[in-house]
N, C-alpha and C positions, 0 to 999 in steps of 0.2 A: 508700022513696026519700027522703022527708023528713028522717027519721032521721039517714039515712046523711048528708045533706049537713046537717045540723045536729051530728054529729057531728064532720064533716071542720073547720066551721067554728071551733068548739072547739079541735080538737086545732089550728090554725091557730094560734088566741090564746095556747093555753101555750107554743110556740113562741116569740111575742114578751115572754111574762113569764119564757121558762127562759135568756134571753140577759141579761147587762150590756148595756147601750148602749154601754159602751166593749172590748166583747168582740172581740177580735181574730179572732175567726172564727165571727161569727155562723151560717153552715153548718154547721159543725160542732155548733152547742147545739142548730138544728135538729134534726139527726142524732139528738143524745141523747133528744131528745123524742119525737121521732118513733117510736124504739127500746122507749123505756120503754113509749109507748101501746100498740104491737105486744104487749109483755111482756103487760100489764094486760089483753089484749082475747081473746089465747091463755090467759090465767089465768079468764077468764072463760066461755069456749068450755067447757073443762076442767071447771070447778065447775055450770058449768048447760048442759049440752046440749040443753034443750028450745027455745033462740033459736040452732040451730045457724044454720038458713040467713041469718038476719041477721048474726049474728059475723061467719061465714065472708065476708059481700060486703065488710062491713066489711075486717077483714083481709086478702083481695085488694087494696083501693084503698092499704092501710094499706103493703104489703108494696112494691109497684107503686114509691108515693111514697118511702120509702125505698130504697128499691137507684137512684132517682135521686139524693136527696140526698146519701147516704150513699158516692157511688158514689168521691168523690176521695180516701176514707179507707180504703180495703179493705185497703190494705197495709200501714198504717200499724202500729206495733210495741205493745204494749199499754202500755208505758212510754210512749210520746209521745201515747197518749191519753187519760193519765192526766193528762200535762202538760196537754193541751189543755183535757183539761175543768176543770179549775181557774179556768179564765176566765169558764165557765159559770155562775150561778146554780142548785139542785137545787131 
């Protein structure tokens, strides 16, 4: 339990370090971040299955929180979000 919310807290912070402060759609670098930790957390479920059931609650909250944030971009064309993250910090 700890973990998990010592995680969530983290993955919060790169949030505010993967946006410009003059970034035009800070949601959307949200998004990327949010996206990449997803990446990173499936990559690790993968390489070590002995911490399955942690991963797993982890990537529930992980999944949960993105399809909120994530949620005004779903249709968007992979050309315009390519535009967009250019505003972004990687």
């Amino acid at each position: 339990m700890f973990k998990s919310k010592v995680f969530i807290l983290i993955s919060a912070s790169f949030f505010f370090f993967s946006c410009e402060e003059n970034s035009k759609d800070p949601q959307f670098c949200e998004c990327l971040s949010i996206s990449r930790t997803l990446n990173e957390k499936n990559k690790i479920l993968i390489e070590n299955p002995s911490n399955r059931d942690i991963v797993l609650k982890e990537l529930q909250s992980l999944v949960s929180e993105k399809r909120r944030i994530c949620k005004p971009y779903e249709n968007m064309t992979g050309e315009e979000m390519l535009e967009k993250q250019k505003d972004c910090i990687n």
